[in-house]
N, C-alpha and C positions, 0 to 999 in steps of 0.2 A: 812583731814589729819592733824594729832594735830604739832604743831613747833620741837618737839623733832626729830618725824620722819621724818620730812623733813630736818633737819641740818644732822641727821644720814644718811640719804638714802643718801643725795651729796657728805657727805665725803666719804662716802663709793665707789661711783661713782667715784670721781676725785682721790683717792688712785691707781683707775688703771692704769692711766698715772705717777702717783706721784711716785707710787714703781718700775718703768718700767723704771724711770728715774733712780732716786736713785741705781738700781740696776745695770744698767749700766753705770755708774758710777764708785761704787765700785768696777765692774768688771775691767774696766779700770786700774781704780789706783791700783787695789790687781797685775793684771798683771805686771804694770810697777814696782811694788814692790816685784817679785818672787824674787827677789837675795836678800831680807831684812832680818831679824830676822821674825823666826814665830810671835815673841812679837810684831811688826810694823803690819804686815798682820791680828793679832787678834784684835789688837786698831781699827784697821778701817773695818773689818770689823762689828765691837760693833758699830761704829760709822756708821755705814750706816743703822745700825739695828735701832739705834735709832733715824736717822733723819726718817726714814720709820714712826714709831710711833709720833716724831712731825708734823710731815705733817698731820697726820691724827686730833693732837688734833688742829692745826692751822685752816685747814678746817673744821671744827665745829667749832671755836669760829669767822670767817670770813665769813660764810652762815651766810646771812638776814634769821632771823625767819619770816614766813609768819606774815604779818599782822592778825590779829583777825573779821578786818572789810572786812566781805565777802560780805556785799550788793553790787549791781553792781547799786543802784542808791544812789547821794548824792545830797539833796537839800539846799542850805543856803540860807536863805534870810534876807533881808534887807529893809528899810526905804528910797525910795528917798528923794530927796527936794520936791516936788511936792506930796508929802504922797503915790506916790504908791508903792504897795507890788512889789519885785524887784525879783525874783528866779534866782538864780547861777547853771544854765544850769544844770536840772539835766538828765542823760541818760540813757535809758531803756533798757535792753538787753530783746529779746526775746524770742532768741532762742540760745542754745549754738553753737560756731562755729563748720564748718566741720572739718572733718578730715586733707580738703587740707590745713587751716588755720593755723594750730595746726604745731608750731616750734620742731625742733630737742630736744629742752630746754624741751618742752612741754612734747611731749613725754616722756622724760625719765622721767621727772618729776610727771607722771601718772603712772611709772610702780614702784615710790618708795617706796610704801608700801609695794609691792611683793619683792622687792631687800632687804627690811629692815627686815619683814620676812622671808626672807628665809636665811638672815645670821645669825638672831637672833637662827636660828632651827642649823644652824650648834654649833657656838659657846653653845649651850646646851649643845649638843653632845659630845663635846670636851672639854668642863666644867666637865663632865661625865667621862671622858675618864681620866684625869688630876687628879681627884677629888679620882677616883678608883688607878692610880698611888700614888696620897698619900699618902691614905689609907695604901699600900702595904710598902711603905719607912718607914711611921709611927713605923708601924707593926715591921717591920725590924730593926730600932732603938734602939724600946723599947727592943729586944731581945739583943740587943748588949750590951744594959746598962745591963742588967741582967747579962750578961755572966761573964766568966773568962777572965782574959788578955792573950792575946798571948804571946808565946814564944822569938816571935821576936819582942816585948815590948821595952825591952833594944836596941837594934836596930835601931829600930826606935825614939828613945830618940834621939840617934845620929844623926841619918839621918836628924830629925826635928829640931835640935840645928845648925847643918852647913847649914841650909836653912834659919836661922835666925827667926824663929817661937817661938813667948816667954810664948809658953802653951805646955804642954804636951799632946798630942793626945793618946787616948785612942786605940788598935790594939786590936784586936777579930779575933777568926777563928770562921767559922761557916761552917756547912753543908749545908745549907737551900740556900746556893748561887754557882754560877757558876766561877764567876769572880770576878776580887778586885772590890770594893767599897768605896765611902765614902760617907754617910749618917750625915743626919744631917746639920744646918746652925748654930746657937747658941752652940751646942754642938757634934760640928762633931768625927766620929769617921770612923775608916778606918777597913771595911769588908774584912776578906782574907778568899779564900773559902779552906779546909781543904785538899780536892780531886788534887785540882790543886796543891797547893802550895809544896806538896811532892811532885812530880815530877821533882822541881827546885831546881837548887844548892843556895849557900847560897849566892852568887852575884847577881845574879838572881832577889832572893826575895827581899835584899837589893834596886836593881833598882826600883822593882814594888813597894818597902815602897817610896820612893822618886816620884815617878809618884803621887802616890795618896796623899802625902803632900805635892807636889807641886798646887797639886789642892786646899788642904786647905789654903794654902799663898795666893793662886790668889783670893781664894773667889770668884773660880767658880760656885758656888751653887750659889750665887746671882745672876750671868749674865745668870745661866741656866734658874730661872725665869721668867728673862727675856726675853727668847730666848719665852716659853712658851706661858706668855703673848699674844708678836706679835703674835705667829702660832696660839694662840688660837682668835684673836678677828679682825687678816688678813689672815684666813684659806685660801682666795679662789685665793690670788693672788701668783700663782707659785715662785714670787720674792722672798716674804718672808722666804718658802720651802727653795729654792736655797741659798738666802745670810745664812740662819741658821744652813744648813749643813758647811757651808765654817766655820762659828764660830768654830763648834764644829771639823772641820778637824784641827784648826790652833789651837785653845786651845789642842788640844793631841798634836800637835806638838811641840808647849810650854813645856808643860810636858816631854815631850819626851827627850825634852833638857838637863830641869835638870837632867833626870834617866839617862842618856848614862857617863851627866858629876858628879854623885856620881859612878858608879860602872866603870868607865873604861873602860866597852869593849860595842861596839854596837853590833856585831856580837853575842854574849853570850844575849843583852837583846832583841834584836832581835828574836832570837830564842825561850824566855822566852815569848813572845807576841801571837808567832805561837802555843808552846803550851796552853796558856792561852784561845786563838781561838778555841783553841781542844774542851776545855773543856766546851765552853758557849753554853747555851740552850735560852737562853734570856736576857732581859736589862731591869732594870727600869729607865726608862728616865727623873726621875729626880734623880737619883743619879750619881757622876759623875764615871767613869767606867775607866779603864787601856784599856779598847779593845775596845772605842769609838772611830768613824772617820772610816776611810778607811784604812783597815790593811794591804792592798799590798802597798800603798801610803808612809804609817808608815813607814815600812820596808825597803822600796826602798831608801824613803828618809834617814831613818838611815843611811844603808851602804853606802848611796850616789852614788845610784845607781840613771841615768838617767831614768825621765818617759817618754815612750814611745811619750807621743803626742809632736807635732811640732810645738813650740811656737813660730814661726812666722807668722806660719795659724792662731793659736788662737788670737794672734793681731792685724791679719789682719782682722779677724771676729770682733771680738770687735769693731775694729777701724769702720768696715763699720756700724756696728748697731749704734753707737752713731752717726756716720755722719747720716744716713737714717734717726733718729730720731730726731736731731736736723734741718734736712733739712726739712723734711713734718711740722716741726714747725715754719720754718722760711718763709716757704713756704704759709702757712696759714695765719700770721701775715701779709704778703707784698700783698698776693691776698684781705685781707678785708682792709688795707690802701690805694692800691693803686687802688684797684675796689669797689669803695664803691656801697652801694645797692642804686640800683634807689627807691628815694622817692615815694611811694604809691599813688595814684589818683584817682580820682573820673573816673570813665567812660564818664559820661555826670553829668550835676547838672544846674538847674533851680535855678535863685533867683530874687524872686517879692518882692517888698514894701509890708507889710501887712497894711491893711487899714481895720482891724474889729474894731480898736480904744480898744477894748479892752487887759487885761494884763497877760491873760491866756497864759502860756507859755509851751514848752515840746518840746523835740527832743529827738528821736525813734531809733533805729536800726531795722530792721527784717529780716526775711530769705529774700535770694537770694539777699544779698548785697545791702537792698534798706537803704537808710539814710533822715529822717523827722526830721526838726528842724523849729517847727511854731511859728509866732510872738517873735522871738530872735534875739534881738540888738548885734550887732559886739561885742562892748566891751563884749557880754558875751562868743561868739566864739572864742575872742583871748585869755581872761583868763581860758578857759577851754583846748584848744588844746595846749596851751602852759604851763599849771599849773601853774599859777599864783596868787600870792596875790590881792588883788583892789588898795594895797600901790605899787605894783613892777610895771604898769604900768605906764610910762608917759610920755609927751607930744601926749595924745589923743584928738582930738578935740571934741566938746561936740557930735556933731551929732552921733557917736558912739554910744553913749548910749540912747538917745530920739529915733531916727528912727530904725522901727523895721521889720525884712523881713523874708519868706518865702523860708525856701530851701529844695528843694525835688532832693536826687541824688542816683545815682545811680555805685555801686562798682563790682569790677570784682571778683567775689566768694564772699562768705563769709566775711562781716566785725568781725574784733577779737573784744577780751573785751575793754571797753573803755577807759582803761589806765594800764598800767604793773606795775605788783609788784613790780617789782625792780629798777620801777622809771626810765627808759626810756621813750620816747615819743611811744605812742603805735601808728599804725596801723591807728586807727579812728584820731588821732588826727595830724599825718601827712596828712592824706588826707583833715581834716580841715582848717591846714595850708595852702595845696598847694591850695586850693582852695579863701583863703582870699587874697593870693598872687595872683593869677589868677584873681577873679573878683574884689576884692576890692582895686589893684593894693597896697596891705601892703607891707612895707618894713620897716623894725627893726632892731636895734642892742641891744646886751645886756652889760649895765657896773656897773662896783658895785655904790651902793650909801651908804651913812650914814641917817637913816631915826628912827624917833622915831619909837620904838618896844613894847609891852609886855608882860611880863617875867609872864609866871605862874609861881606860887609858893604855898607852903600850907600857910593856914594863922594861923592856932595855932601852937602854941610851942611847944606843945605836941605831933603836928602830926595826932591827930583824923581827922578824913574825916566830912563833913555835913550826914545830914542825907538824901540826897538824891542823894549820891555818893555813891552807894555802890558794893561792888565785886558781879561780876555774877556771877550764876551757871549754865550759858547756851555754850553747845557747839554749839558756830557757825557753825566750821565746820562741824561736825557731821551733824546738820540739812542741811546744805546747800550740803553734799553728799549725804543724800537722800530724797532731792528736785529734783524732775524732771523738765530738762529744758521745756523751752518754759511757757507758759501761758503769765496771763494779768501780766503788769506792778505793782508792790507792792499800795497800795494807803497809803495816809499819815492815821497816828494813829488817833482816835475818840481824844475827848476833853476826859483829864483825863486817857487815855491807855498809854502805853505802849510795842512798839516794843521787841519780843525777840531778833530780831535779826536786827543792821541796826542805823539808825541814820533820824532823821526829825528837822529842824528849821521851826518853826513861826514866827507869828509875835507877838515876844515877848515871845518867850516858845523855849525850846529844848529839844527834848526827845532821847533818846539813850537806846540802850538793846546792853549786849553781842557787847560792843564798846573796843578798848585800849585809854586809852587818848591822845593817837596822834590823833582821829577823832573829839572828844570838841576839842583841839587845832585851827583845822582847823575851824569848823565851828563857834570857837570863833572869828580869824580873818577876817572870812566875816563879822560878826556881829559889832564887833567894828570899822573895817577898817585900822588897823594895823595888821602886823607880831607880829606872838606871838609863843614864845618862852618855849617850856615844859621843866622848871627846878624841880618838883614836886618827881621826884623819884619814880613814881608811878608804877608798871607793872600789870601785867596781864590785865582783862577785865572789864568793869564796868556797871551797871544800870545806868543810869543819868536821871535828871527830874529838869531842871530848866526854873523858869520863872519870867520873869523883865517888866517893860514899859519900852518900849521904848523913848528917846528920845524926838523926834516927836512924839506924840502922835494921829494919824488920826484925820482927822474934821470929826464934826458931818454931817450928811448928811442937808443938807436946808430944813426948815422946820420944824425939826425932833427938840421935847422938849429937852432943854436944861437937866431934868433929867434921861433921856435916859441914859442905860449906851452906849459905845461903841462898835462895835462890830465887829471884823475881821473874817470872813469866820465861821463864827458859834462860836468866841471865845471873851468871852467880856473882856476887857481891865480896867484895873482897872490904871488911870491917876494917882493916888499916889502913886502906888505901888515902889517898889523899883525898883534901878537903874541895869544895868548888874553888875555894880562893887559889890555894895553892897548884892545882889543876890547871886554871886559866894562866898563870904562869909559868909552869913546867911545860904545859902543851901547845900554848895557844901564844906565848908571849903579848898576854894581857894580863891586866888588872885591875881590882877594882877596889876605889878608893873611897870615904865613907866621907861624904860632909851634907849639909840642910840646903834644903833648897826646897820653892814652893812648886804645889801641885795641886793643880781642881780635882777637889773633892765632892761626891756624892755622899752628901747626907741620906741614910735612911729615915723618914720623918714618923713611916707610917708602913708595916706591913702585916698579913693575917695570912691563917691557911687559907687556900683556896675554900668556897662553897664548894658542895657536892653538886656534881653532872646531872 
């Protein structure tokens, strides 16, 4: 699922509670506002319309885009003192979680491609529909421009002068329409249908000239856009429906205003409405109309005649939907505060000394909730279930890291993936916790500290990238939707390959495919041993291929001629080669720059060997 469609599919998700609010709301305030000016009840209803459309552009720019780094294994490694090869727990999925695994988040989060699809198919339609309306106003325009002026020209000079309008508006009769009109934004003109308009005395039309240049003052043709817009790109949420008839009921109402207060009588323009009714066959809904809104409503309220409904039920209605909806909210909030979820656990779990002596490392997940973590030292259990830098923990005693042990356990369903996107403590990595806590009797706290840091940054001035930093053209996700779960574990790249997809550390090499450079970040910090910080500006995804000495450079084995080169796992080390600094400059055109900066730290307060099994 590419980043676009996942920030669309959630906003599109959290718009249903968002406009449900919103709209109820509005509804609130429009009620305690019935005895205002139509001009009050139209401002806020615009204004509900347009927090609707903020809320939606605030959640798309407030959605986390998915990361790019889909591999579900990450290995860093390192140099100890003692030369051996060190790997930063890397974790193997093997199989995808069940269904019972699989959160509310998750779910919906699987069905966002069909949600984002299937409003992309609406808003077409409606594009279509909008697109054909134009057309037609278009259409209708140009024919207005062509024509003769109306009779009632002069008129309407008048009517447009005491409304304080400092253009002349152009007045046309046509055939081709049913009802008044005004067409047009840039150059608006006002449609009077020829059929109708004889029917009416001369006060009459007088009124209906002031209706529809009051619509040209308001610059309702802009906010009808508007109204469009939302219905066209939040079709599916009734809110939207419901607050945009309310616009268009209170903008006639508006209007209405001025027409009763140019001609004098409501009763006479009143009447002028009901014929005007008579005579409509249709609407085009982007022009604004003399018989738009609700014409009994119109009417009633002209004469000021009361509406039949009983607006103390309506407030009473209202009043219970906002409590109901504020309550199951408040309700929610105080049940995950005050109930928090019990931390996850191990069913049973074994942990032996490992005693092969050697530095072979790995830890598994597989079906039916089993958990294998062989020959891995504490320190690498704490900084992986806790995500931690090697700089963020401290006061660890050394045993931590030299003794190394054996844990085979076992979970109740299904273990999830081994860390969440969104950067909570996942699932595997609480049950890690309660388990260090349980046998290794850990106890921690966390406080910030001041610790040297390094700043990536690009190292030319120009900006060029090295020549083995370069943009992929690999969809991760793509491939890794259709990769079939389960199988063996990925294995590390040959000498000289390159991953499409994923991230691998040597010793003394980093190779990356279809990575974002938050993934070199991280596995730059393992390498150097500082927090490092991506100031580079870099986005999207990238190839990487770097490779430095180390350090420490491994001893030769006893024995073995001094012209020997060296050799780590099939890969010979070249002892002069460049350093990582110098590396990430020559290849990568980065670097990296030393200054303080704070980072939460893990205090070790409290840790012991495991008890025996």
């Amino acid at each position: 699922m590419s980043a676009w469609m996942h920030v669309a599919g959630w906003a599109l998700v959290h718009f249903v509670w968002q406009g449900t609010v919103v709209a109820l709301v509005a509804a609130l305030v429009l009620h305690l506002c019935r005895r205002r000016t139509a001009s009050v009840r139209y401002l806020i209803a615009c204004g509900a319309m347009v927090a609707m459309l903020f809320a939606v552009v605030m959640t798309a720019a407030l959605v986390e885009a998915p990361s790019a780094n889909l591999t579900a294994t990450r290995a860093s490694v390192r140099t100890t003192a003692d030369g051996r090869v060190d790997v930063f727990l890397p974790i193997q999925i093997n199989e995808a979680p069940s269904p019972a695994t699989v959160s509310n988040a998750q779910r919906v989060e699987m069905l966002l491609p069909w949600i984002v699809s299937a409003w992309l198919f609406g808003v077409i339609v409606l594009l279509a529909r909008v697109g054909a309306g134009w057309w037609r106003v278009h259409r209708l325009h140009t024919l207005a421009l062509s024509s003769m002026r109306s009779t009632w020209q002069t008129a309407g000079n008048h009517i447009a002068f005491r409304l304080g309008l400092s253009r002349l508006i152009r007045i046309v009769e046509l055939s081709h329409v049913d009802v008044p009109l005004v067409v047009g934004c840039l150059r608006p003109i006002v449609v009077l249908p020829i059929a109708a308009i004889s029917q009416l005395n001369a006060a009459q039309v007088e009124a209906i000239l002031a209706h529809e240049l009051a619509h040209v003052r308001r610059h309702d043709y802009l906010v009808n856009l508007m109204q469009t817009l939302a219905e066209t790109l939040l079709f599916y949420h009734p809110a939207v429906w419901w607050l945009s008839a309310r616009i268009r009921d209170e903008r006639e109402h508006c209007c209405d205003d001025v027409a009763v207060a140019v001609c004098g009588d409501p009763v006479g323009y009143a009447a002028a409405l009901a014929e005007l009714e008579a005579w409509r066959s249709g609407e085009l809904s982007l022009a604004a109309a003399a018989t738009g809104g609700s014409l009994l409503n119109r009417v009633r309220r002209i004469l000021r005649v009361e509406i039949s409904d009983d607006s103390r039920t309506s407030a009473l209605t209202i009043g219970l939907a906002v409590l109901a909806v504020v309550g199951a909210l408040g309700h929610n909030v105080m049940a995950q505060t005050s109930a928090p979820a019990e931390t996850p656990k191990f069913e049973v779990a074994s942990v032996r000394p490992n005693t092969s002596g050697d530095n072979k490392e790995s830890a598994r997940t597989f079906p039916g909730g089993r958990y294998e973590a062989i020959n891995i030292p504490p320190r690498l259990l704490i900084i992986n279930s806790y995500g931690l830098q090697e700089q963020q923990m401290v006061g660890a005693p050394d045993w931590i890291a030299s003794e190394r042990f054996d844990i085979v356990a076992k979970a109740e369903g299904e273990i999830g993936p081994p860390v969440n996107r969104d950067g909570s403590p996942s699932s595997l990595q609480l049950m890690i916790r309660a388990l260090l806590e349980e046998r290794f009797k850990l106890k921690v706290h966390r406080e910030p500290r001041e610790v040297p840091i390094y700043v990536l940054v690009l190292a030319r001035p120009d900006g060029r990238l090295g020549r083995e930093l370069k943009p992929s053209t690999t969809d991760c996700a793509a491939l890794k939707a259709a990769k079939p779960s389960g199988g063996a574990p990925p294995e590390p790249p040959k000498p000289g390959e390159r991953p499409r997809c994923g991230a691998w550390v040597g010793f003394g090499e980093l190779i990356a495919g279809g990575q974002p450079l938050l993934e070199l970040v991280s596995l730059l910090a393992g390498t150097v041993g500082r927090s490092v910080v991506d100031r580079t500006g870099l986005k999207g995804t990238y190839d990487i291929y770097l490779k430095w000495t180390p350090d420490r450079v491994l001893q030769r084995a006893a024995g073995a001629p001094v012209g020997d080169p060296i050799r780590v796992n099939g890969v010979e080390i070249d002892p002069n080669g460049p350093s990582i600094f110098t590396a990430l400059q020559e290849q990568l055109g980065l670097k990296l720059e030393s200054e303080r900066g704070t980072v939460e730290a893990l205090v070790i307060d409290h840790i012991e060997r495991p008890s025996p099994d």
